[in-house]
C-alpha positions in Angstrom: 68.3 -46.3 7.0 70.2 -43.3 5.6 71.5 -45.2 2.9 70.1 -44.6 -0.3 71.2 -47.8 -2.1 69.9 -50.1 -4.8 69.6 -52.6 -1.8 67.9 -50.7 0.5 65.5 -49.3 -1.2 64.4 -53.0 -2.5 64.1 -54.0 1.0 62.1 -51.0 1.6 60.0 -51.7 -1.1 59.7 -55.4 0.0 58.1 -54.2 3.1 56.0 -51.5 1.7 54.4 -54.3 -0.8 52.7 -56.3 1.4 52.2 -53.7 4.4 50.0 -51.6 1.7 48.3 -55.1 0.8 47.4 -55.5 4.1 45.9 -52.2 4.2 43.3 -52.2 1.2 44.6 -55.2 -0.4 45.9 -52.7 -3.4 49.1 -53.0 -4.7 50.8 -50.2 -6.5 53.6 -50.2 -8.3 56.5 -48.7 -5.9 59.5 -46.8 -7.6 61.7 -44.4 -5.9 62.3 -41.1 -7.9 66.3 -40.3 -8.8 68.0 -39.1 -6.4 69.4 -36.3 -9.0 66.6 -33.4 -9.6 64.4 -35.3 -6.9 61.0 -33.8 -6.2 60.8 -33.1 -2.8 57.2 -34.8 -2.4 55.6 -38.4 -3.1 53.3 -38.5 -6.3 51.3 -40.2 -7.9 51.2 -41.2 -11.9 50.2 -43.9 -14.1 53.5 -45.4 -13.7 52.6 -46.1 -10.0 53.6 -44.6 -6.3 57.1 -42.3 -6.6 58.8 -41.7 -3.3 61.6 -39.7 -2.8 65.1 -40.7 -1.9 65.0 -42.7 1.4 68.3 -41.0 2.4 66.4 -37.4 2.4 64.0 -38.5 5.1 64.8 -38.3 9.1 62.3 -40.7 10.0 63.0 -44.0 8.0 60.8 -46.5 7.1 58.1 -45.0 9.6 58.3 -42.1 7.6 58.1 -44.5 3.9 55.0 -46.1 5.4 53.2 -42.8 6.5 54.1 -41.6 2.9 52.8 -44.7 1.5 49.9 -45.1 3.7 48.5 -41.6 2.5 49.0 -42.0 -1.0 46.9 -45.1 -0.9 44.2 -43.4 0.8 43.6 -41.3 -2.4 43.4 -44.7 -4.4 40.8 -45.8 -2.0 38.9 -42.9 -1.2 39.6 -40.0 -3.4 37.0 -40.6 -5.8 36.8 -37.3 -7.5 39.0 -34.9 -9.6 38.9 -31.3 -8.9 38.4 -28.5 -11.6 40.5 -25.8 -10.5 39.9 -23.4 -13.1 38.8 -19.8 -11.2 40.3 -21.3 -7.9 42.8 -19.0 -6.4 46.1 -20.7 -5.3 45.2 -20.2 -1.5 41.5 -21.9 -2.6 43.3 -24.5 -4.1 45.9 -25.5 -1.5 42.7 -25.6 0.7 40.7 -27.8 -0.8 43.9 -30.1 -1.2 44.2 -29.8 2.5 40.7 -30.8 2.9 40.6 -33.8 0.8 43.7 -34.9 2.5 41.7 -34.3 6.0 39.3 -36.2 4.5 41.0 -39.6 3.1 43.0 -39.9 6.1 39.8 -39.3 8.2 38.2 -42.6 6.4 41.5 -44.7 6.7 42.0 -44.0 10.0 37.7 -44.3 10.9 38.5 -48.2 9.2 42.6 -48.7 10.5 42.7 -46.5 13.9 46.1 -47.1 14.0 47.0 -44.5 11.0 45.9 -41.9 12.7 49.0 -42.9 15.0 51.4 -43.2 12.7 50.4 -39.6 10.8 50.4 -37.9 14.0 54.0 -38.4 14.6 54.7 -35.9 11.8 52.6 -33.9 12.3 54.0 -30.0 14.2 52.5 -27.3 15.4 54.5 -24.4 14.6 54.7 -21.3 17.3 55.1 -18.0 15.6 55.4 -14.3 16.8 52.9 -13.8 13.5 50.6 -16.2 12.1 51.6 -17.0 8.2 49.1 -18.7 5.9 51.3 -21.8 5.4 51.6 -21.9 9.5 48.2 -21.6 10.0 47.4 -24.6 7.3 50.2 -26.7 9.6 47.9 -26.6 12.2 44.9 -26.7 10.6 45.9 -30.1 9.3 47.1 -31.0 12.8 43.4 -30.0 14.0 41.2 -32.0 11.5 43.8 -35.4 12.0 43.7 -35.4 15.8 40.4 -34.6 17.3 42.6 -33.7 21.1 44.6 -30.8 19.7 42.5 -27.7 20.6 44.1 -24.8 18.4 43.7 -21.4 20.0 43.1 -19.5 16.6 39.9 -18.3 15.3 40.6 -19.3 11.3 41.9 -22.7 11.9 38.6 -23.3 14.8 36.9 -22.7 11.7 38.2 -24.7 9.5 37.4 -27.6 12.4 34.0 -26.2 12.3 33.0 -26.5 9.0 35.1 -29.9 8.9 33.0 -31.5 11.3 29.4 -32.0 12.1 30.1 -32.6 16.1 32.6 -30.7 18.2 34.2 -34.2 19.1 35.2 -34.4 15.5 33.8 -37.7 15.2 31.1 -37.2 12.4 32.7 -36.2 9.1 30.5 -33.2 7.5 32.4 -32.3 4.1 31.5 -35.2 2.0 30.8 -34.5 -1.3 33.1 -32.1 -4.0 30.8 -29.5 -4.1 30.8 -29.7 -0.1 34.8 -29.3 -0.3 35.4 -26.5 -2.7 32.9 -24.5 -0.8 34.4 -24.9 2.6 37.9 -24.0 1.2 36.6 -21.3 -0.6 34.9 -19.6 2.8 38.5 -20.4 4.6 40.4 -18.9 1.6 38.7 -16.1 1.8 39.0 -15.0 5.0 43.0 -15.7 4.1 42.7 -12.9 1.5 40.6 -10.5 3.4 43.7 -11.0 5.8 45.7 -9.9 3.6 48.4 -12.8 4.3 51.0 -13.7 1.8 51.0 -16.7 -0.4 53.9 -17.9 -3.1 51.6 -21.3 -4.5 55.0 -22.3 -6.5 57.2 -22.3 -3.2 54.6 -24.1 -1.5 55.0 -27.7 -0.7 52.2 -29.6 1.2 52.8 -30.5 4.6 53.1 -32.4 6.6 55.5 -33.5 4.6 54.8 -37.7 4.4 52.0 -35.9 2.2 52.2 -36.3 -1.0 51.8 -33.0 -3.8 48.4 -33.2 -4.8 48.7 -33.3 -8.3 46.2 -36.4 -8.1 43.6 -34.7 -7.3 43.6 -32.1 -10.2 41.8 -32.2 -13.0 44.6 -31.7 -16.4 44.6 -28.0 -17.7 46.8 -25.6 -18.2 46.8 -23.2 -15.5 48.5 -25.6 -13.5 52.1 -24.7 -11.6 54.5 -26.1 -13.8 56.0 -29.4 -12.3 60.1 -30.3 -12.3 61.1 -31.1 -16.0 62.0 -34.8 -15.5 58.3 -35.8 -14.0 56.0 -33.0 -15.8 54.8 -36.2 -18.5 53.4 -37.9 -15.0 52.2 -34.8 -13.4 50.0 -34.1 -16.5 48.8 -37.8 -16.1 48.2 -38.2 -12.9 44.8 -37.5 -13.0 44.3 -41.1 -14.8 44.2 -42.7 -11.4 41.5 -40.9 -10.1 37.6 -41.7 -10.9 35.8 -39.1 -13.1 33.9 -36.4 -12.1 30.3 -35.9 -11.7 28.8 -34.9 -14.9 26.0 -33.2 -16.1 23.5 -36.0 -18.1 23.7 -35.4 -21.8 21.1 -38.1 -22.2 17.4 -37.0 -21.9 13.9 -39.0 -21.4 12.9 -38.3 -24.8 16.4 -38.8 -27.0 16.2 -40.7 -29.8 19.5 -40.5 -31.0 22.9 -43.2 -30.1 25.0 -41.1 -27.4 28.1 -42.6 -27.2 30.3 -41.9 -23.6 33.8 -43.0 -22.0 34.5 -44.6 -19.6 37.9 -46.2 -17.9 38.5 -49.6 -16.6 40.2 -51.2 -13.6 43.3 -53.5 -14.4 43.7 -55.8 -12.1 47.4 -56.5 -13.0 48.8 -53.0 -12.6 46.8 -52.2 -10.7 45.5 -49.2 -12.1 42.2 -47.6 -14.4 42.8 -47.5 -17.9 41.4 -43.5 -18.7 38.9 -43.5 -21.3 38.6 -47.3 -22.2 35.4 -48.4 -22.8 32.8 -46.6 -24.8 29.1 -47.3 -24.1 26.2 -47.0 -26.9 23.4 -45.8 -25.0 20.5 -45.7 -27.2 16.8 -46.5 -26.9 15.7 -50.0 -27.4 14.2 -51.1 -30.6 10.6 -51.6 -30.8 8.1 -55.0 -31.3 5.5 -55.4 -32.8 3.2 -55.3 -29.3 0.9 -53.7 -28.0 0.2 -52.8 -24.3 -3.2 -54.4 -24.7 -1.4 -58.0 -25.5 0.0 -57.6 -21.9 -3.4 -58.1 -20.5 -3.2 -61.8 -20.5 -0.9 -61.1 -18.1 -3.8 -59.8 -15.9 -4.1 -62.4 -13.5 -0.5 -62.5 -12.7 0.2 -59.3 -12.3 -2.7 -59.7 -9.6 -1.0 -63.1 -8.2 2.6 -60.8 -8.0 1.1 -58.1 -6.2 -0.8 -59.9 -3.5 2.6 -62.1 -3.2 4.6 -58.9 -2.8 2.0 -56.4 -1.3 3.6 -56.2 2.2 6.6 -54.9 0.9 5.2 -52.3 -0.2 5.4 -49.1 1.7 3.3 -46.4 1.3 3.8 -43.8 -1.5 6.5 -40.9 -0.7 7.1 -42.6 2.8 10.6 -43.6 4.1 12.4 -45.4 6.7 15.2 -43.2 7.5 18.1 -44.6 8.7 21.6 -44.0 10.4 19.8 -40.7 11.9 21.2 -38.7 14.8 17.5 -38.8 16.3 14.2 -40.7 16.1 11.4 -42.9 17.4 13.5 -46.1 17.1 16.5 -47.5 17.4 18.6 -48.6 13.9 19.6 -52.0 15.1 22.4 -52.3 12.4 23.8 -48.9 13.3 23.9 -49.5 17.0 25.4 -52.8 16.6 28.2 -51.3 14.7 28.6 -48.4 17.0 28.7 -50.7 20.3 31.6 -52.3 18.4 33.5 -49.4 17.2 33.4 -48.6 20.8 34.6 -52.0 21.8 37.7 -51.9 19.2 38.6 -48.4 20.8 37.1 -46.7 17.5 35.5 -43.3 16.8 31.5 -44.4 16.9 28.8 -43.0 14.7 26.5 -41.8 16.8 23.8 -41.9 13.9 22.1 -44.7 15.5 18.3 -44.4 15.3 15.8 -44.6 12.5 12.5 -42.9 11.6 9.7 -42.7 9.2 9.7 -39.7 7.3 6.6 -37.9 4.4 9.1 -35.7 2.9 11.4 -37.6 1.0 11.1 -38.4 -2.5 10.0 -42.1 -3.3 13.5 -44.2 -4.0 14.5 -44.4 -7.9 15.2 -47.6 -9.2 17.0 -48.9 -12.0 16.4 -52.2 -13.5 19.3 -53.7 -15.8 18.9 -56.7 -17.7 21.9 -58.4 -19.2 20.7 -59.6 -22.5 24.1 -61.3 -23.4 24.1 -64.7 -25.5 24.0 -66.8 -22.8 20.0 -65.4 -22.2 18.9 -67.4 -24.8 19.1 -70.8 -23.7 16.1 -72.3 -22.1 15.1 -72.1 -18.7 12.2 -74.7 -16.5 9.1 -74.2 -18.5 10.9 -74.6 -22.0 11.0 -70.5 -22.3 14.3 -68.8 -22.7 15.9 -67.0 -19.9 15.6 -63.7 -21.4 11.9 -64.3 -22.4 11.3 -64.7 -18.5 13.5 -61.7 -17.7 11.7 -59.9 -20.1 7.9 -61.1 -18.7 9.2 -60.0 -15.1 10.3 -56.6 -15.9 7.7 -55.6 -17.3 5.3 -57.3 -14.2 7.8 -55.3 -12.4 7.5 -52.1 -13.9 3.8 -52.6 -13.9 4.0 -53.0 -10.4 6.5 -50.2 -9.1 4.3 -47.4 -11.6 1.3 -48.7 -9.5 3.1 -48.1 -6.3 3.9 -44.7 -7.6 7.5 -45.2 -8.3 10.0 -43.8 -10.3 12.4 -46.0 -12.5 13.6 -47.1 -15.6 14.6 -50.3 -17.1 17.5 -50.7 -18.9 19.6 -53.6 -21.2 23.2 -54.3 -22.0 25.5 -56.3 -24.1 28.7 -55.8 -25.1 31.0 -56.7 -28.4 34.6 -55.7 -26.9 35.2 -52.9 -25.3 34.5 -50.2 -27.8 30.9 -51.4 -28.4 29.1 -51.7 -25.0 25.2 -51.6 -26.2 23.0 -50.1 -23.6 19.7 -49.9 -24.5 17.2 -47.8 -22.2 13.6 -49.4 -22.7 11.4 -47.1 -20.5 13.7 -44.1 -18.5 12.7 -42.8 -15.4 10.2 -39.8 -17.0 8.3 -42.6 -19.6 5.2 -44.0 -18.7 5.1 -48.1 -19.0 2.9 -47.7 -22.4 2.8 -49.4 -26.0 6.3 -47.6 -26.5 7.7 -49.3 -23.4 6.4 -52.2 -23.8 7.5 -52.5 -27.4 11.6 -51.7 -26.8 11.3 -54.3 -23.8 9.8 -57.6 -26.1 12.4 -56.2 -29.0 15.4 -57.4 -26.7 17.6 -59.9 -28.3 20.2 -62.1 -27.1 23.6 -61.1 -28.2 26.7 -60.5 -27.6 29.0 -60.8 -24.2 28.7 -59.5 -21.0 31.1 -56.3 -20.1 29.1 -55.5 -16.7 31.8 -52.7 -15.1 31.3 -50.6 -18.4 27.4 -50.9 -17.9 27.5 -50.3 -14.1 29.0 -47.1 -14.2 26.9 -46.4 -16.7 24.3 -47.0 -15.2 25.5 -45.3 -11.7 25.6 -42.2 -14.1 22.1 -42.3 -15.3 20.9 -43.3 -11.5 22.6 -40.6 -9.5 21.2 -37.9 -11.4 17.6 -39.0 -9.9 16.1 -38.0 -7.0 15.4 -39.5 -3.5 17.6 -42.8 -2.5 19.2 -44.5 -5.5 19.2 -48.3 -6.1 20.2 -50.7 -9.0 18.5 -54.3 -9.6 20.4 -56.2 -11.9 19.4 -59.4 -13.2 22.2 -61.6 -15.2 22.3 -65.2 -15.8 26.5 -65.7 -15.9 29.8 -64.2 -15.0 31.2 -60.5 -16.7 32.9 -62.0 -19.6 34.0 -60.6 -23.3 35.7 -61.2 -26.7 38.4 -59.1 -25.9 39.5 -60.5 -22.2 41.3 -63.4 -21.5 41.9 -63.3 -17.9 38.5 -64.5 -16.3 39.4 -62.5 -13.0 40.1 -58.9 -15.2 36.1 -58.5 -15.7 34.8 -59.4 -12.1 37.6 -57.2 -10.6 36.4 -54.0 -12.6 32.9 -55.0 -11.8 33.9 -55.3 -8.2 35.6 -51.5 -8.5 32.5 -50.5 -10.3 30.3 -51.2 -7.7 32.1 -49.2 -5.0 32.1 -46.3 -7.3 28.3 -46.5 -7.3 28.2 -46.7 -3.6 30.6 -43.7 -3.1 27.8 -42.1 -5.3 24.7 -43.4 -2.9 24.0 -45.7 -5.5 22.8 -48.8 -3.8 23.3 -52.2 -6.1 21.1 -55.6 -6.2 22.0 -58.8 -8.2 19.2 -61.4 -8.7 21.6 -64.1 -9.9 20.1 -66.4 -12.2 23.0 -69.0 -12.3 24.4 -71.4 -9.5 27.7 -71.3 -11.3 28.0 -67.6 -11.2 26.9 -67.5 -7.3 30.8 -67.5 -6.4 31.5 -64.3 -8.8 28.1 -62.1 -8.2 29.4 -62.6 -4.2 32.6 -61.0 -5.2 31.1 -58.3 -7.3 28.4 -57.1 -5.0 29.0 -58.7 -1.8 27.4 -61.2 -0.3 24.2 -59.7 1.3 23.8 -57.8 -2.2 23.2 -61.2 -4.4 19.9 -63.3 -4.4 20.4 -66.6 -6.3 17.2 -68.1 -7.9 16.7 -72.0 -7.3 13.5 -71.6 -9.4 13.6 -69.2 -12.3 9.9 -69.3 -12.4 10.4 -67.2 -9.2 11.9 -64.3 -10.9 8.9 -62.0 -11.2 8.3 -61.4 -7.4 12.0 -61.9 -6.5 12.4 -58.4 -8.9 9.5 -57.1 -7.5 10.6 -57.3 -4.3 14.0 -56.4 -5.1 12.6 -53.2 -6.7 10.4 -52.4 -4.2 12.7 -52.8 -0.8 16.5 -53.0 -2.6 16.4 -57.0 -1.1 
């Protein structure tokens, strides 16, 4: 396995390939980085997965598939890029440690046998004198296998604030801000210390590890990489999903705001960085009043008696996956009792309880208002006159139940003209303004639903309380500028999981048999409600709104 031929290293690949598919069903591009001026690490860059020279490594392929394995846990799971700027270097290296403790955490929670394989390369080291790089050794050792007990008071703390439980089974850094904080505490004590730290001598370890240049947002303070790679160091950060933004986009803007976004590519696979751009805008107005909507009187009565034990009581919750309460959360103890089965680490959130102090959920409604919503639908009206009729029943119905949301349209004309239009945000009242934008919808366009999603997610995770999106389309993601019918629902798909990582939770009423196969793929099965009788829609969004189902 020494060898560091042309030969062996296809072989290696050929194995890597499908072992990585097997994983996450991902498939990265695999190159191995020139033996001459090598880096001395795996990376990551737009070009795909670099590993070093096979021949450098003492453990073989085991080693090539620990590598691999990590590197595509930061596709999977590393869903954020870090701003670094006022980090110090120890700060840094620790909040690389920590997301690494934290990806391989998740793989290994899903695939117990990772945590195996990592483990092999993993060493404690035994020094007269403790150094920083030592101590982060065995700190990693500590947060990767929940057995090793380390005797030293920095790295027990580093377990501590890694971990809600002392048997290391219930993750408790989960979000950035939850990160950068813990390594900041950790590198602080490091500096009060006074231990020594050379950040451009440093190399990550263990050493199957790769350099962390993923995970760092591009600037210019960064340590410069070797000359041959520094064009994919600097892009690296391509991969990774954007970061958590502030919302430019207030309830009373009246202006076009125009944002980025990237897109998955199936093919590569890989995100295309700054792909899509998104109109959002407020809806144009008709000509209605909200008077005009009191023909729909007696419906709106029919809708909520038909959907009126559904709805809970204002500002109160069902809590679930808690670590206490007066019930039992079936779906969390079935999955614990089978964790436990499989030899897995069990959550051991497993009851549920009502709870006063939570904010009310916030819910999105998003209406596709492609072309395809203008043909007609039972009754002779189109489909997007009846998806208009039921949003507003709906939003009648959820600002009745005291609930906050918004409802929002999209269409797209290529990529660099996704129209969202925002009818009534989250702080509007449903009044003559409202109910204007939402009759002024048209049918246009095409359907670029990842674009709109993550859009959408953006808007949706800057609200309060639990955070769910109901979508109602009548077809599958499809544009001008896309020929491959799979390259759409794929970046849906990956748009969805990026909502979820975000405690966004996402709904489809499907309004077409022939899409059923697609929304499934998209959302998931559970997450897609196909209507056998459009006239149905009102209390099928309703209901949707007003339990996520």
């Amino acid at each position: 396995m020494g060898d560091a031929s042309p030969q062996n290293w296809d072989r290696t690949r050929s194995r890597l390939s499908p072992y990585l598919r097997s994983l996450w069903n991902i498939a990265p591009v695999l190159l191995q980085t020139p033996a001459v001026n090598a880096p001395p690490r795996t990376f990551l860059s737009p070009l795909g997965m670099h590993l070093p020279n096979l021949s450098a490594q003492p453990h073989g392929q085991d080693w090539y598939e620990a590598a691999a394995a990590h590197a595509a846990a930061h596709l999977v799971f590393s869903n954020h890029r870090f701003d670094v700027s006022g980090l110090s270097p120890i700060t840094q290296a620790l909040l690389g440690l920590f997301e690494d403790a934290r990806i391989e955490y998740l793989a290994a929670r899903e695939l117990p046998g990772l945590r195996r394989l990592w483990l092999r390369f993993h060493e404690t080291p035994d020094l007269p004198e403790p150094t920083f790089e030592g101590l982060m050794q065995r700190l990693a050792h500590a947060l990767l296998d929940p057995s090793y007990k380390d005797p030293h008071p920095w790295v027990q703390k580093g377990v501590r604030l890694f971990f809600l439980d002392e048997a290391g089974e219930v993750l408790a850094l989960r979000q950035p801000d939850e990160l950068r904080h813990a390594a900041s505490l950790l590198g602080n004590d490091i500096g009060q210390s006074r231990m020594q730290f050379n950040p451009r001598a440093y190399a990550v370890v263990p050493a199957y590890r790769d350099d962390n240049s993923f995970l760092w947002e591009a600037n210019d303070k960064q340590p410069e990489a070797p000359m041959d790679v520094e064009a994919a160091y600097d892009d690296a950060a391509a991969f990774a999903p954007p970061p958590p933004q502030e919302m430019p986009i207030d309830d009373a803007a009246t202006e076009a705001v125009v944002k980025r976004y990237r897109e998955w590519d199936r093919l590569v696979p890989a995100y295309r960085p700054d792909w899509c751009a998104v109109n959002d805008r407020p809806a144009m107005r008709a000509g209605v009043k909200v008077d005009d909507a009191a023909e729909h009187a007696d419906l709106l009565q029919r809708l909520h008696d038909a959907v009126r034990l559904d709805v809970p009581a204002p500002h109160r919750v069902r809590l679930k996956r808690q670590p206490d309460g007066d019930e039992f959360d079936l779906d969390a103890l079935i999955e614990a009792v089978t964790d436990r089965r499989l030899g897995h680490a069990a959550d051991p959130r497993i009851h549920q309880r009502l709870s006063t102090s939570r904010t009310a959920p916030s819910t999105l409604l998003l209406l596709d208002t492609s072309a395809s919503t203008a043909k007609a639908a039972d009754g002779g009206r189109s489909v997007l006159a009846l998806t208009r009729l039921s949003a507003l029943l709906c939003g009648m119905a959820l600002e009745r139940a005291g609930r906050r949301h918004a409802i929002h349209a999209f269409s797209s004309d290529g990529r660099h003209a996704v129209h969202y239009e925002r009818v009534k945000h989250f702080d509007q009242a449903m009044d003559e303004a409202s109910v204007g934008r939402l009759m002024g919808l048209q049918s246009r366009f095409s359907t670029r639903l990842g674009a709109a999603l993550r859009h959408a997610t953006l808007l949706l995770s800057a609200q309060p309380g639990p955070r769910r999106l109901v979508l109602i389309t009548d077809g599958e993601p499809h544009d001008v500028d896309v020929h491959d019918p799979k390259y759409l629902i794929e970046d849906a798909r990956q748009a969805v999981r990026e909502g979820a990582r975000r405690d966004v939770a996402m709904f489809c009423i499907n309004l077409s048999r022939a899409a059923e196969k697609q929304a499934r793929t998209i959302f998931g099965r559970p997450a897609v409600h196909t209507l056998s009788d459009l006239e149905a829609l009102p209390v099928a969004l309703t209901r949707a709104a007003l339990r996520g189902r």
